[in-house]
C-alpha positions in Angstrom: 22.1 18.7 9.3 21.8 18.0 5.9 20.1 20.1 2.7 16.7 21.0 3.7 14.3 21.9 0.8 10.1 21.8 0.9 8.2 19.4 -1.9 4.5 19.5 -2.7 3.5 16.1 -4.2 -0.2 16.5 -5.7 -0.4 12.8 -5.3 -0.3 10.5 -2.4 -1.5 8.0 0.0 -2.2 7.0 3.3 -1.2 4.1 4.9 -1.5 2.3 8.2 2.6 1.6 9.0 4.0 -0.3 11.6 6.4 2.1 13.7 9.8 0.6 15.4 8.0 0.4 18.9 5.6 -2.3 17.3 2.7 0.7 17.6 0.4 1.5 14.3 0.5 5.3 13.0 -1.1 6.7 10.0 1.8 8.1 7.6 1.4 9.5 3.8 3.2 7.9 1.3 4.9 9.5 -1.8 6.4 7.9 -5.0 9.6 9.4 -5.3 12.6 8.9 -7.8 16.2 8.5 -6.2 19.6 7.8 -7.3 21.2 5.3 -5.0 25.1 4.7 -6.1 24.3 6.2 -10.0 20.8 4.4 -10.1 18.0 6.2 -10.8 15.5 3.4 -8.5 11.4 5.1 -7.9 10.1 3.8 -5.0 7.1 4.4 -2.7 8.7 6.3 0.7 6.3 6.8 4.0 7.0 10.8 5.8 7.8 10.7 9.0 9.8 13.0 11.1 13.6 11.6 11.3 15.0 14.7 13.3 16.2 12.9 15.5 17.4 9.9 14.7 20.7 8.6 13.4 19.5 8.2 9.9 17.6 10.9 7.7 15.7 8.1 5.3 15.6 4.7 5.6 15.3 2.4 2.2 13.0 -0.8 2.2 13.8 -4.3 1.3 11.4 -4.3 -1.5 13.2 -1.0 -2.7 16.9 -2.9 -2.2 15.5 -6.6 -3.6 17.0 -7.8 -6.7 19.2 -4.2 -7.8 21.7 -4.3 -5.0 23.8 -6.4 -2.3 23.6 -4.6 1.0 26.8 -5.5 3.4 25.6 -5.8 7.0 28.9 -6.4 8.6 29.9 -2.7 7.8 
């Protein structure tokens, strides 16, 4: 596991996403600021439960597009 710590956002949306079986689910949506590599990049990030999976957050294209190279082959 990694550092767990609980955020209350007074501001937020909801939005219809697209999850990875193709299936629609209602998420809420949060603008956060990150630092990726020394950037400081805000984006907007959907909440869903990533227990499970190999990856705790997954960034966007539109988040990546136009500040950083992303090497697939790695």
């Amino acid at each position: 596991g990694g550092i767990e710590k609980t955020l209350r956002f007074r501001r937020f949306t909801r939005r219809n996403i697209k999850n990875s079986f193709g299936e629609k689910e209602s998420r809420f949506c949060v603008a956060l600021q990150m630092n990726i590599e020394g950037h400081a990049v805000r984006s907007s990030v959907s909440l869903t439960d990533r227990s499970g999976m190999r990856y705790p957050v997954l960034i966007g294209r539109k988040t990546l597009r136009g500040r950083f190279l992303v090497d697939v082959a790695g």
